[in-house]
C-alpha positions in Angstrom: 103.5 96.7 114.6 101.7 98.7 112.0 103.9 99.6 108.5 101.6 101.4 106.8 100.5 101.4 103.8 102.7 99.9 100.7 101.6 102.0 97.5 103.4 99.7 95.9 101.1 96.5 96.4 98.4 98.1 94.7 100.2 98.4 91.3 99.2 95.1 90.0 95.3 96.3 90.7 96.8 99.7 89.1 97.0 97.5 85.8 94.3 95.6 86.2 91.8 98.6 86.3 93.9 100.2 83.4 93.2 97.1 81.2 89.4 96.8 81.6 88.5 100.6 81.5 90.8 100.1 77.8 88.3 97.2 76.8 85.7 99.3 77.9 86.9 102.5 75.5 87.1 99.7 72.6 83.5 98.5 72.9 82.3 102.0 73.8 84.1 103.0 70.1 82.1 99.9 68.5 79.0 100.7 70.2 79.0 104.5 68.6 79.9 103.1 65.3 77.0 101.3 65.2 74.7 103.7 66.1 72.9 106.8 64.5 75.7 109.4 66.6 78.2 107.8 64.4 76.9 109.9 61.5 75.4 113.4 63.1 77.5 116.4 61.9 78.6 119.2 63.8 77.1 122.4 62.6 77.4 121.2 58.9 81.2 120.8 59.0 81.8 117.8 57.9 83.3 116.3 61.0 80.3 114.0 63.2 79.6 113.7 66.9 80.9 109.8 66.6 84.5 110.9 64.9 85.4 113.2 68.0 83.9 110.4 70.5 85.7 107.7 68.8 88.6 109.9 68.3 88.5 110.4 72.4 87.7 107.5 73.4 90.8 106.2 70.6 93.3 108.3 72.7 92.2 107.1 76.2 92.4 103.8 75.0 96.2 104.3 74.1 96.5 106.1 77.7 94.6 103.3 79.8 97.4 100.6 77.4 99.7 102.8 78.4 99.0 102.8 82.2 98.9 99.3 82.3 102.4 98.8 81.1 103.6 101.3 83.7 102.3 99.8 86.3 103.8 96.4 85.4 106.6 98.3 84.5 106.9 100.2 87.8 106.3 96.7 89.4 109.6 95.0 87.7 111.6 97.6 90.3 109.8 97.0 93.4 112.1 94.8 95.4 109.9 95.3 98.7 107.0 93.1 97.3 109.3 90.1 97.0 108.9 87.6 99.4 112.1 87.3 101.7 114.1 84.6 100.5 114.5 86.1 97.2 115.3 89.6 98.9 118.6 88.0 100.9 119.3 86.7 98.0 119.5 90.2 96.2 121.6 91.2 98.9 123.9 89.0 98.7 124.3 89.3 94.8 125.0 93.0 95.7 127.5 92.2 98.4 129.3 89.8 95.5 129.4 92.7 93.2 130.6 95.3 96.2 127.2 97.7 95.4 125.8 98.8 98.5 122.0 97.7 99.7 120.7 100.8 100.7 121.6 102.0 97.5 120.5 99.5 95.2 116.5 99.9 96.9 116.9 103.5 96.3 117.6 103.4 92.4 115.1 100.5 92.3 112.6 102.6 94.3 112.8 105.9 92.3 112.6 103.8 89.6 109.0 102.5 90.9 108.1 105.7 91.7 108.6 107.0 88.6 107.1 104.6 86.7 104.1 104.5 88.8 103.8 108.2 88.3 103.8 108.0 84.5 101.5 105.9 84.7 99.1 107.7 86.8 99.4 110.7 84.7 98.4 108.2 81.6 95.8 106.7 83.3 94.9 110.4 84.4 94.9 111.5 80.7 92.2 108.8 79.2 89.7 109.4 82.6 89.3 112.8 80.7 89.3 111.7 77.2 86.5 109.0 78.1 84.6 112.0 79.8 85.2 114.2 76.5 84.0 111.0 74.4 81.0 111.0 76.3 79.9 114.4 75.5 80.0 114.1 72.4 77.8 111.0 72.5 75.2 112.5 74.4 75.6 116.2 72.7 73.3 115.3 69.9 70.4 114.0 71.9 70.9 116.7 74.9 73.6 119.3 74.7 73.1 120.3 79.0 72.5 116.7 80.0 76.1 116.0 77.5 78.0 118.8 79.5 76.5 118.0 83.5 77.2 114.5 82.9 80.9 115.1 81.5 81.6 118.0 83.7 80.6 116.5 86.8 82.5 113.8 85.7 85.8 115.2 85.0 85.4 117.9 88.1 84.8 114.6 90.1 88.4 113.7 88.6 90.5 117.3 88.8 89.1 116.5 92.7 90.4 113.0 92.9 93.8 114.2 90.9 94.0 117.3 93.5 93.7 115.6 96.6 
């Protein structure tokens, strides 16, 4: 008997992914420090390539932190992924306090849900601001390479958000 598949199990690999694409913006904010972006102005006004790109790849770094903790977060409340024991002893608990079952997994379940979607939108969120960071590390070496690589890249991310 086939049931499908649980969205739920993945949310520990949800987190996962979240916390290495967050190390990833750090070092990709130390890299452009250290090099000569860092310190190219845009059109003489003041502000440089590597400000924005650290500034983006900054925010996605809060998202992607973010994520994480709502996946872990969204995790706390799923009471499907337990392993059996534990789940007859949750019923029984709820029995003792006179709450019903079905009820209890459906305020724990939109509970998941909802954390799960938070952090999807997050996680959504600092895709872009990585791709936005990365135009403006390539913009001063190669303004149309800077925009296919970005644009394909966050086009290849409204798709993956859409469907």
């Amino acid at each position: 008997m086939s049931t499908g598949y649980n969205w739920r199990a993945t949310l520990t690999e949800f987190a996962a992914i979240s916390g290495v694409l967050a190390g990833f913006s750090v070092t990709f904010i130390a890299v452009v420090l250290g090099g000569p972006v860092a310190d190219i102005e845009i059109c003489g006004k003041g502000m440089t390539f590597g400000q924005i790109s650290v500034l983006m790849f900054g925010i996605s770094t809060a998202f992607f932190i973010t994520s994480a903790e709502l996946f872990l977060h969204a995790k706390e409340f799923d009471v499907f992924s337990i392993p059996e024991p534990y789940r007859k002893l949750l019923k029984e608990d709820c029995e003792q306090r006179k709450e019903d079952w079905a009820e209890f997994e459906d305020k724990q379940t939109k509970q998941c849900k909802q954390s799960e979607r938070l952090g999807r939108y997050c996680y959504n969120i600092a895709i872009f601001m990585i791709f936005i960071g990365l135009l403006f590390v390539i913009a001063p070496y190669n303004i149309t390479i800077a925009i296919i690589v970005s644009g394909i890249g966050m086009l290849l991310e409204i798709w993956q958000v859409a469907r």
